[in-house]
C-alpha positions in Angstrom: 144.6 208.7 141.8 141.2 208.7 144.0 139.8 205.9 141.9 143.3 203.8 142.1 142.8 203.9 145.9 139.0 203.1 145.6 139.5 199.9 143.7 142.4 198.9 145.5 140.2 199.4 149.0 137.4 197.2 146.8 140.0 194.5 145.6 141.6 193.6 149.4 138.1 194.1 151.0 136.5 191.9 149.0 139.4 189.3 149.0 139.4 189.4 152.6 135.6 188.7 152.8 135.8 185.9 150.0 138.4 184.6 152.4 136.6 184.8 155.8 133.6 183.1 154.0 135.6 180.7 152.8 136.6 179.8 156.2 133.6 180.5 157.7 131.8 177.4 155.5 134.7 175.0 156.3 134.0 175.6 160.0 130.2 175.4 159.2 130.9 172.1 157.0 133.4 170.4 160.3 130.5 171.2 162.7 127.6 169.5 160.4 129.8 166.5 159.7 130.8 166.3 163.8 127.2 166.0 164.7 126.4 163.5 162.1 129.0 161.3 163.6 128.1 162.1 166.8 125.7 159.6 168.6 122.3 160.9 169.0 122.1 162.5 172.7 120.7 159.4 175.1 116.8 159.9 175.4 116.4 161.8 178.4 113.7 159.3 180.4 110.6 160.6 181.9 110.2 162.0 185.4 109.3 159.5 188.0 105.9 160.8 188.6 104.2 159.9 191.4 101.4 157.5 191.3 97.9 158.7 191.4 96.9 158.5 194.8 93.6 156.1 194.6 90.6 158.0 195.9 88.8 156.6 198.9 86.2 154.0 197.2 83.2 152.8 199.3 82.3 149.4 198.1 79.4 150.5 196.3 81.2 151.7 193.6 79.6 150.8 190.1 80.9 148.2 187.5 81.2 150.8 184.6 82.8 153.6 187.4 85.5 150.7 187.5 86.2 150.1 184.1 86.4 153.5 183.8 89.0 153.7 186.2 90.8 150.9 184.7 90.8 152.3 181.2 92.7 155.9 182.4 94.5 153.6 184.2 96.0 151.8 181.2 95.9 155.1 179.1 98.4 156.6 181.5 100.5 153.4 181.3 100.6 153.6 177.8 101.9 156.9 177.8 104.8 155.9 180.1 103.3 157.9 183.2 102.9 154.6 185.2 105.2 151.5 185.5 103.9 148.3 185.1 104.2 148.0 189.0 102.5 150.7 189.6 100.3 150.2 187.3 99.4 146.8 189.0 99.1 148.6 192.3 96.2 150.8 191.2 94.5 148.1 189.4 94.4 146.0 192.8 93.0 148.7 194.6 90.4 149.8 192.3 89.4 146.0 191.7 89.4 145.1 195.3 87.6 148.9 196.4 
């Protein structure tokens, strides 16, 4: 009589966990196909970052110090740090320094 009871504890429990994965997977499957239709979150833009404030240049400073200047100037426009107005702000200033 034990072992009657033991597969009939083994028969509904495992019935009851084939059914729960069962359901488990449909919920999974409704999820994945939700975000696929979903639109891709909107791409969160950068931080405005303040512009670099442009050091203090006597009008000495050298050719190559300025083309220097100029090319981390355009690397951090290119990486979408600095607008293109700002961008053309510090450019004045370190052309006319």
């Amino acid at each position: 009589m034990g072992i009657l009871k033991t597969a009939a504890t083994v028969a509904v429990a495992s019935s009851v966990h084939g059914r729960i994965q069962r359901r488990q997977q449909q919920r999974w499957a409704a999820q994945d196909q939700a975000a696929d239709l979903a639109p891709p979150p909107a791409a969160q833009p950068a931080p405005e970052a303040a512009p670099p404030a442009a050091p203090a240049q006597p009008s000495s400073v050298s050719m190559s110090e300025r083309l220097a200047q100029l090319a981390q100037l355009s690397e951090l426009k290119n990486a979408g740090v600095l607008t293109d107005a700002e961008f053309d702000q510090q450019k004045a200033l370190i052309l006319n320094g």
